[in-house]
Steps between C-alpha positions, in 0.01 A plus 500: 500500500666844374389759701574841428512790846449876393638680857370848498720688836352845480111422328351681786732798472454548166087461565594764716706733292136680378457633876823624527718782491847384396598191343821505761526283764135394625345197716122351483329452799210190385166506651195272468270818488472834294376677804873470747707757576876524507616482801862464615525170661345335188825261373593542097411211284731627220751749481667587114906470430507907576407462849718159571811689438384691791468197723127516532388129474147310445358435875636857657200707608432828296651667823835294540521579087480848504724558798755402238370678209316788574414544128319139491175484293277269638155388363220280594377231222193309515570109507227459271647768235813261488308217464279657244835557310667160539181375348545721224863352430384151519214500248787674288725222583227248351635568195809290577373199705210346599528506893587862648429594868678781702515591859535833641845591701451493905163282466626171663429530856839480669737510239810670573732430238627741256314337187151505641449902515558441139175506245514208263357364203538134415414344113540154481667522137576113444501410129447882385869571459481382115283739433761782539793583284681797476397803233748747584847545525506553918340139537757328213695196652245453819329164571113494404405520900717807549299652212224416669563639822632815338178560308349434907680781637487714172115481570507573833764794420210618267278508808686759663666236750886403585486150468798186557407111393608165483416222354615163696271149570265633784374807606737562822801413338444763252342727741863455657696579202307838430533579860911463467451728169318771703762490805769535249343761331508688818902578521454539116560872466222656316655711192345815303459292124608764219229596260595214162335434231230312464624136405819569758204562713350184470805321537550642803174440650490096375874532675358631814196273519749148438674669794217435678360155459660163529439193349571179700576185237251226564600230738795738644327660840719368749788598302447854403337585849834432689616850399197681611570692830298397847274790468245361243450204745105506678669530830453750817761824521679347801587202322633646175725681763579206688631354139707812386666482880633166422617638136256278338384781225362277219273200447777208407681557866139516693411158293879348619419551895375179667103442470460424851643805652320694197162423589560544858570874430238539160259344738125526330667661187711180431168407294525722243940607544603125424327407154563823383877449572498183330317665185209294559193704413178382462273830671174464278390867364167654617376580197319819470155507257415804378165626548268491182444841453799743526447793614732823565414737755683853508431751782638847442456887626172660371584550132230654254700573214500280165881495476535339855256290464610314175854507693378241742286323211837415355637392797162248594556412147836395495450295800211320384688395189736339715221282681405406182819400355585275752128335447555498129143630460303803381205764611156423342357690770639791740339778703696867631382621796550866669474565847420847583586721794234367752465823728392683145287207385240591853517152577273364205664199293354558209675849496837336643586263235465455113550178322546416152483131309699415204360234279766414268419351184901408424699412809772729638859387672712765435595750765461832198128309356383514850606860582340613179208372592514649842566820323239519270287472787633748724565759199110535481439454858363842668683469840253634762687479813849440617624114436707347810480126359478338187460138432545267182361183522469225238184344587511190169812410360561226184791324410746694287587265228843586312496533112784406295746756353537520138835640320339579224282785622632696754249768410149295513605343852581841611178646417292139620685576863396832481165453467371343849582842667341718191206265545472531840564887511175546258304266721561748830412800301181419328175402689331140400237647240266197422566369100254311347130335599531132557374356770792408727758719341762658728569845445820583396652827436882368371476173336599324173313524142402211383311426148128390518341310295214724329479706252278792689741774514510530882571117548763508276759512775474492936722564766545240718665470834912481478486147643250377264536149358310391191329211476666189439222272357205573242232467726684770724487732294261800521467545113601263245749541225402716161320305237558728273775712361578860660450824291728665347371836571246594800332797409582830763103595451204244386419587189164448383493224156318783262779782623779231478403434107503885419859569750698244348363600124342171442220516208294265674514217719618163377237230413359340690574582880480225669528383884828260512435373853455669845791544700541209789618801794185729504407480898163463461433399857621844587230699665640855456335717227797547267541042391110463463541812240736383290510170272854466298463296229731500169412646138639373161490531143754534206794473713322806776506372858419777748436406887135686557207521757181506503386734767198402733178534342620648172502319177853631343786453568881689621854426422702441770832383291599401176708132392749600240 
């Protein structure tokens, strides 16, 4: 089992960077409710690289911290906002393995070690590695599973996080692994990068990012974790110190000492120290399911400008797209709700919210369809009080099934991708106007046109829902094929026969005029006043054939067309 750990040290700082002031040395203070106040004996749950050069560790109350630094920002963060983030990175992760499931940094009740105030993200990645091979010059000469893991912490790079990963067989091991990267990167002195252009650019990122992950061969555990130092081991603070006080500062000297004196000091830890010295691994993964319906929820200061508002549209956008990358599916259904200022709403619900439902006729994946969408929307919204939420939720999604890429025309797949988000665009700015008068028919105000099989001038064509499937079999279908040829020419006006001889500077008409048959599609069972007035029926004589009718209770008769 290839497991793949995605450490992130400072998520909840950077969750936290919105709130404050400088992005210099700061701490996070986490809390299981929006409503708690700072207070100085609250202990930090994360501190970032800035303030650890200062000495300011995780477990040091905000008071002992800022006797040392002053200057220290510290912030509260809502447990449930990191979780609500982690959950976000998963479903992204779903994209590279079947199994994900993450765990938030400090939430295992009396864990002390160094690793577990660390966020993670695990992706059980076993057999995807072939699915990876390098397309630029930065990933050249790397095995397909460091590819893979690159991509991982590209993605999560893209998310606005710091990430470090490892790939090894179980999900502590490489939890291990990316913990060593992360200490390491610690007394790795931070440098300003000179602006470069852009492909020195990339290479320097894909250099960065292989500087941070790791990829353990399969089968080698036990080998490659004797150089790993003590501090990634699940053990308490006084025995990591009891280890470096006897020199023991990596793995392969702690897994030399005698097992019997060994447990006697791990004590109830020896359960989960001695396998994972011995590179045996077999931790199952909690798998996490996302829920059915994403939804993103964004909570701002009263806003009431257009501008501002189509800012945080992108933003709900772009994170939505992510959920539904890692699900491979697509929106058939979404709704965008505001939530206005409540103490100028006077309390009344109806007045405090407004909610709007996309039906889309062509599913949408892609983060810049949805945000048009949104757009259109908001672009003819009238915004009648200050917003101070705003929530994008994809209420029915469909599988998005992949189309294959021709060489040959670069242009017409272009143009066929482009045309979900044009479709759905149209669909949020015009109303559903009911089309057509069958029974049954569901009105549709962006569709497909479709021919119909008639020769009345309104039924020549219909627009049909963008999903619409034709029937397979005859006795599905809801008009049967032509029995006769097609015109040549339809007529723009209906021209009565006597007026038709003298226009087209016939002498007379040819002899005789006779009825060739009546036409098989003439919906007589149609109760509506225009079918029971009309009869079609065919002319012909001396080579003339003219498509006429015979209007209701009149004895003559009206070109509709002419057969050249």
């Amino acid at each position: 089992m290839r497991i793949a750990a995605i450490l992130f040290p400072e998520l909840r700082s950077e969750i936290a960077y919105s709130s404050l002031s400088t992005l210099g040395p700061c701490a996070v203070v986490r809390t299981e409710s929006a409503e708690t106040t700072l207070l100085g004996n609250h202990p930090l749950a994360e501190v970032n690289r800035a303030a650890q050069r200062f000495g300011i560790r995780v477990g040091m109350t905000v008071a002992q911290a800022r006797a040392r630094l002053a200057t220290l920002e510290v912030a509260l963060v809502y447990e449930g906002r990191v979780r609500e983030e982690l959950a976000r990175i998963a479903e992204h992760s779903l994209g590279f393995g079947a199994t994900v499931s993450f765990r938030a940094g400090g939430e295992e009740p009396g864990a002390t070690s160094t690793g577990a105030f660390f966020s993670v993200v695990h992706v059980d990645v076993t057999g995807c590695a072939g699915l990876h091979q390098a397309d630029s010059p930065g990933l050249s000469g790397l095995s397909a599973e460091e590819i893979l893991l690159a991509r991982l912490l590209a993605r999560a790079e893209e998310l606005g996080h710091q990430a470090f990963g490892a790939i090894a067989d179980g999900p502590r091991v490489a939890e291990a692994f990316a913990q060593a990267l992360v200490l390491a990167a610690l007394h790795r002195p931070s440098l300003a990068r000179p602006e470069a252009p852009k492909s020195r650019r990339l290479a320097q990122q894909n250099s960065e990012i292989i500087q941070q992950s790791s990829v353990v061969p399969p089968g080698q555990n036990a080998l490659y974790l004797g150089e790993l130092p003590v501090d990634v081991l699940p053990i308490r603070t006084e025995t990591r110190r009891w280890f470096q006080k006897l020199g023991l500062k990596h793995l392969a000297a702690v897994r030399d000492l005698p097992r019997r004196e060994l447990a006697h000091r791990l004590g109830g830890e020896l359960i989960a120290v001695l396998p994972l010295l011995d590179g045996d691994d077999r931790a199952p993964l909690k798998a996490y399911n996302p829920p059915e319906t994403p939804e993103e929820f964004l909570e701002m200061e009263p806003v009431l400008e257009r501008h501002q508002l189509l800012f945080v549209a992108r933003r709900l956008a772009s994170r939505l797209a992510t959920r539904l990358e890692g699900r491979a599916m697509a929106i058939a259904e979404a709704t965008l709700r505001f939530s206005f200022d409540a103490s100028m709403a006077r309390g009344e619900k109806s007045a405090s919210e407004a909610e709007f439902l996309f039906r889309l006729v062509q599913p949408i994946y892609a983060e810049t369809a949805i945000f048009d969408l949104i757009r259109a929307k908001i672009d003819a919204f009238d915004v009648p009080l200050p917003v101070v939420a705003m929530v994008l939720r994809a209420e029915r999604l469909v599988p998005c099934v992949g189309q294959a890429i021709s060489l040959f025309s670069a242009a017409r797949e272009k143009a066929r991708a482009g045309l979900p988000a044009l479709v759905a665009t149209l669909t949020a700015e015009l109303e559903e106007d009911p089309l057509g008068d069958e029974v049954g028919q569901v009105p549709t105000s962006v569709g497909r046109l479709v021919l119909g099989d008639a020769y009345a001038v309104a039924a020549r064509t219909r627009i049909v829902p963008w999903d619409y499937q034709s029937p397979k079999t005859p006795k599905d279908l809801p008009v049967r094929p032509m029995a006769v040829p097609e015109p040549t020419r339809l007529l723009a006006t209906p021209i009565p026969l006597a007026q038709f001889v003298a226009q087209y500077g016939l002498k007379e008409l040819p002899k005789p005029i006779r009825f060739l048959y009546r036409l098989a599609q003439v919906d007589w069972w149609r109760s509506d006043a225009a079918s029971s007035a009309t009869d079609f029926l065919l002319l012909g004589g001396d080579g003339l054939r003219l498509l006429a009718t015979t209007p209701a209770g009149r004895n003559a008769y009206v070109v509709l067309g002419i057969y050249d």
